[in-house]
N, C-alpha and C positions, 0 to 999 in steps of 0.2 A: 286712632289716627286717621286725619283724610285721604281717604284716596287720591291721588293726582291725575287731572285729566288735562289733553291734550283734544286742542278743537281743530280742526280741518273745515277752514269755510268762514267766513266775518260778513254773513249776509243776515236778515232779521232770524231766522231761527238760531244761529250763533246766538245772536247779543242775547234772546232769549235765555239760553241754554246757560249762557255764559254769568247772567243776574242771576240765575237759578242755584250754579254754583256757589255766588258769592253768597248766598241767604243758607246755603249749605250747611248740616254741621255732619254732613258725613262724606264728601267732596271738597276738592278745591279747583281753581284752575292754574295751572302752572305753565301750557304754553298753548300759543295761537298760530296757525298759518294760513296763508293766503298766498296765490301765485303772481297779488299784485302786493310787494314788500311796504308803499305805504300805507295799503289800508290793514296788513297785518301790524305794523308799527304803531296806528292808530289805536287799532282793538285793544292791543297791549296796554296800551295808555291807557287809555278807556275804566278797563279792567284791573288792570294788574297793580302792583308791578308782576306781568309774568313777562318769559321768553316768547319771542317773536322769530316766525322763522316765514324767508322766501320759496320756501317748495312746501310740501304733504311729506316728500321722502325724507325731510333733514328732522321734521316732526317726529316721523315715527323712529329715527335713529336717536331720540331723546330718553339716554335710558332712565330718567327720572319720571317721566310718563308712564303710566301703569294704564289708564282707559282713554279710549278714542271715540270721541263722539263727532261722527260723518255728516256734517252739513253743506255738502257738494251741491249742486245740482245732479238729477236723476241720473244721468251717463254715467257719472264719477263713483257711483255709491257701492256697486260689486267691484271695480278695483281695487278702490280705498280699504274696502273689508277685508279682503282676499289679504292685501296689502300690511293691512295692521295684524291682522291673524297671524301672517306669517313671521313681524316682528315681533311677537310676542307679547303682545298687546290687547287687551281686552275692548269688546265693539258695542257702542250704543251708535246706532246706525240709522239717519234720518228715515222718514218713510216715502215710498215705497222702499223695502233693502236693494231692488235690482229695479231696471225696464224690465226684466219679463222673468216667468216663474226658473230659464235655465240659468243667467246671470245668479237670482237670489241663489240655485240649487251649491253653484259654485262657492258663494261665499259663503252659504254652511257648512260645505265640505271643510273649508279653507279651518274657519276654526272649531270644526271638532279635529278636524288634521291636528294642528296644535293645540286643544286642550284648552281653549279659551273661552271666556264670555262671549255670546251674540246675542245682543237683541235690536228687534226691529221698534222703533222709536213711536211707539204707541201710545205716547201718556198717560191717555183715559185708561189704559190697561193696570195701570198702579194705583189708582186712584177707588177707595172703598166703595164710591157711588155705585161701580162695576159690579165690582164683588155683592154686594147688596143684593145689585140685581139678579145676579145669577144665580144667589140664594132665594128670590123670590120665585124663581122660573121653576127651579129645581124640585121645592117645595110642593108645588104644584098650586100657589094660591091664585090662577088665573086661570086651573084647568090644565091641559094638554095643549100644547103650544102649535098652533097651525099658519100662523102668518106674522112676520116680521117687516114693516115699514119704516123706514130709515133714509135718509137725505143728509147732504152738506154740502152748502153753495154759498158763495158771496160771489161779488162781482168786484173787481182785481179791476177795472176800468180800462182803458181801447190801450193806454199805452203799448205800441209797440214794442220797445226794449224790453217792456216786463215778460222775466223768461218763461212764466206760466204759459205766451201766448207763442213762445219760438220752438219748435217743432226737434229742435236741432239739440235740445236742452230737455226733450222729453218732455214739453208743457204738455197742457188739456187738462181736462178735471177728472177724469177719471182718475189718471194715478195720483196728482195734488189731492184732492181730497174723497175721490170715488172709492179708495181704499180702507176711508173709514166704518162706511157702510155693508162693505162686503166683509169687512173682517170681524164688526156688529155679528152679522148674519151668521158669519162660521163659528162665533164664540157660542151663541144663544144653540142652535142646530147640534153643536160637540154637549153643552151642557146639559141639555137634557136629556142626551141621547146619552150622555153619562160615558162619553170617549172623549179622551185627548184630541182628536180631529177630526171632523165629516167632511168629506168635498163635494163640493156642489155635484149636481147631477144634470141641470142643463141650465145652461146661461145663454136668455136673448138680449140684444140691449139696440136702444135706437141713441141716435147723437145727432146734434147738430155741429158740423165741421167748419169752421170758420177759411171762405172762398182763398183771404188772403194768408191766414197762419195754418191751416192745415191740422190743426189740434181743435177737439171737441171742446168746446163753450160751454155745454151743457150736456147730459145724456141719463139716461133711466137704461135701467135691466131690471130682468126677472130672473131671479133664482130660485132654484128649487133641492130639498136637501132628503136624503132616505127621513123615512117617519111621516112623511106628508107634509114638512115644512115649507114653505111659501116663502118666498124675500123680494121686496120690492125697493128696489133702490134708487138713487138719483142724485146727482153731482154738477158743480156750477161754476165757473171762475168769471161768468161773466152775468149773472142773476144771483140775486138773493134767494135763499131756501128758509125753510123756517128751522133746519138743523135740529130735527126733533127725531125720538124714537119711539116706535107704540109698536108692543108686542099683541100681536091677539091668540087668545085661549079658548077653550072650549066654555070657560065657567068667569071670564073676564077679562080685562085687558089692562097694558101694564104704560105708562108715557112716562116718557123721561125726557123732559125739557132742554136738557142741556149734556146730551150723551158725550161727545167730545172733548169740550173743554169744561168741563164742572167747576166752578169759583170763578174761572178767570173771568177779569174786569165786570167782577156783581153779575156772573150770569149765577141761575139756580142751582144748587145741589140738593136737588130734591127728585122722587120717585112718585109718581101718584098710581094707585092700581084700584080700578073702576069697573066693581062690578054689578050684574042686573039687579034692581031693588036695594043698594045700601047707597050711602053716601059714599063719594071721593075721600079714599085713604091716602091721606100725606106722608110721606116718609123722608125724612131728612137725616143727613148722614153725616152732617156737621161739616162746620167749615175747616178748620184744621191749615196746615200747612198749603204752600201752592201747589197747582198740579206739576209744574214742571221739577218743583223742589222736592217733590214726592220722586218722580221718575230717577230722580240724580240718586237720592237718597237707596232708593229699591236696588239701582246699577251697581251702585257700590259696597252695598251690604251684597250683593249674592256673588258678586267679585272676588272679594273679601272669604266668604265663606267656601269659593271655591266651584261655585255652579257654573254652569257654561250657557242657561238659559233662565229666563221670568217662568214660573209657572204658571202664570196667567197668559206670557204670549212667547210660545213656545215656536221652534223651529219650524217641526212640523207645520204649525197654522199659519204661520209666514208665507211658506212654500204651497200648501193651499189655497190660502187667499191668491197667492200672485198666479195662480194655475186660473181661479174665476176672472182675474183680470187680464191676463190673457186673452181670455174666451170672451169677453166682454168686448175688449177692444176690437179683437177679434171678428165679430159681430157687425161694426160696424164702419169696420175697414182701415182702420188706424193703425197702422205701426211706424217706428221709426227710421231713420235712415242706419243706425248703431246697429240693427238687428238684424239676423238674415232672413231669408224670407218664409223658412219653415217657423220662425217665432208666430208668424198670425196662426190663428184657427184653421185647422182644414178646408179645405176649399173656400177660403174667404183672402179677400185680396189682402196683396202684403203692403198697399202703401194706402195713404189717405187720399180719397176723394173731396174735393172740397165742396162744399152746400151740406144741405139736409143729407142724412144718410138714414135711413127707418128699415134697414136689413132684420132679418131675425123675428121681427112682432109682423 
């Protein structure tokens, strides 16, 4: 039988989430909210026929709802959790789970308090290309893993309204998409190191802060993990990146073209690993189901079975990751107006400076 999901949010990851459902055969969607009632009314049409509701609270009062998938803007996403956890309700929770690593800490409190599903909405994390890879690492066919290069940027354009660039709504690239990279970095760092989690051990990071929005445009850190692992990262809402990932080894190196979204719209699902004196080994992992129809599918079979997390993205590396991004942000002087001021880094300022900010490097 399908799981029944309930979405919170009718902004482009909804509609995503919500096509991913209908292509479903182990989900469905049965109800939508938004805190503007026509464009929840819309969605429902759109989609459905499901139920449409004017608040998040009348949502998760929907006892026919069994999973909740959080498509809020950033502020909203450790309420919302907290919020479904405590109604009994299982959480795919857009990404970042919180603005900072004690918000996420709260919402995993919330459901192992009540015994529920959490995961942080990672897609690439269901998706075999992943697994693949971290069988190639583990193996050792690249050698001993000493540096991780990793990026993901597009440019989202000057629009003002768009909330990537409003301050107020948690924009900037680092949590939009700098999250993917870092949490790249903790997967690869825990796998070989053959532990459920490593946390970083020091994060520098430079950013450019946009004078009039106050959120990073662009920025790079440097990570670094026990075992001598290296991570160089980089994040963009207002430049294009080349969104690629190359693991280096002591005996090779490992690219993967298209580490985030793997299939979507004819990108590659492929792994190339390149070592001294042989030719480029291709490895392709087939194309299969969508990534987003995967993630539905993964939510609801470990729902179902009773788990409380993905074993590929686990609580724990959640609350890791959000701990380097922290210290990331941290870095370079970015925090919110939502957070209190001990959320930045130690001795690093709690609000955004606007211009260049090059702290840390």
């Amino acid at each position: 039988m399908k799981r029944r999901w309930g979405i919170l949010g009718t902004g482009k990851i909804a509609r995503i989430m919500a096509g991913a459902l209908r292509d479903s055969s182990a989900g469905r969607l049965a109800a939508v909210a938004s805190t503007n009632p026509a464009r929840a009314q819309k969605f429902a049409s759109h989609f459905g026929p499901v139920r449409h509701y004017a608040s998040y609270a009348a949502l998760l009062a929907d006892p026919e709802v069994e999973i909740v998938y959080i498509a809020t803007h950033h502020p909203g996403h450790r309420e919302w959790a907290v919020a479904a956890a405590e109604a009994g309700k299982h959480v795919l929770c857009e990404k970042p789970l919180a603005l900072n690593a004690a918000d996420a800490a709260q919402a995993v409190a919330a459901a192992r308090r009540h015994g529920v599903f959490l995961m942080e909405a990672f897609a690439y994390r269901c998706h075999p290309q992943t697994q693949r890879l971290v069988e190639i690492l583990q193996g050792g066919e690249i050698g001993e893993v000493r540096m991780v290069d990793a990026c993901f940027g597009y440019d989202a354009g000057p629009e003002p309204g768009n909330y990537l660039l409003n301050r107020s709504l948690g924009g900037g690239s680092i949590l939009d998409v700098g999250c993917y990279p870092t949490s790249m970095a903790h997967l690869i760092a825990a796998a070989v190191s053959d532990a459920v989690v490593v946390p970083s051990q020091v994060v520098a990071g430079v950013a450019h802060l946009g004078k009039t929005t106050g959120v990073d445009h662009y920025a790079c850190a440097v990570l670094s993990f026990p075992g001598g692992i290296v991570a160089r990262v980089a994040s963009a809402i207002q430049l294009n990146l080349d969104n690629s990932l190359r693991v280096y080894g002591s005996a090779g190196t490992v690219m993967v073209p298209s580490p985030w979204l793997p299939g979507r719209d004819g990108a590659p699902v492929t792994i190339v690993i390149d070592r001294p004196g042989s030719p480029p080994e291709e490895i392709h992992t087939g194309a299969g189901p969508d990534l987003y129809v995967r993630q539905v599918e993964a939510v609801s079979r470990l729902a179902r079975e009773g788990r409380t997390c993905h074993p590929f993205m686990g609580w724990d590396q959640s609350l890791a990751n959000m701990h380097t991004l922290d210290r990331w942000r941290g870095t370079v002087g970015l925090a919110y107006d939502q957070e209190e001021p001990s959320a930045a880094a130690p001795g690093e300022p709690a609000a955004a400076t606007a211009g260049d900010t090059t702290a840390g490097l």
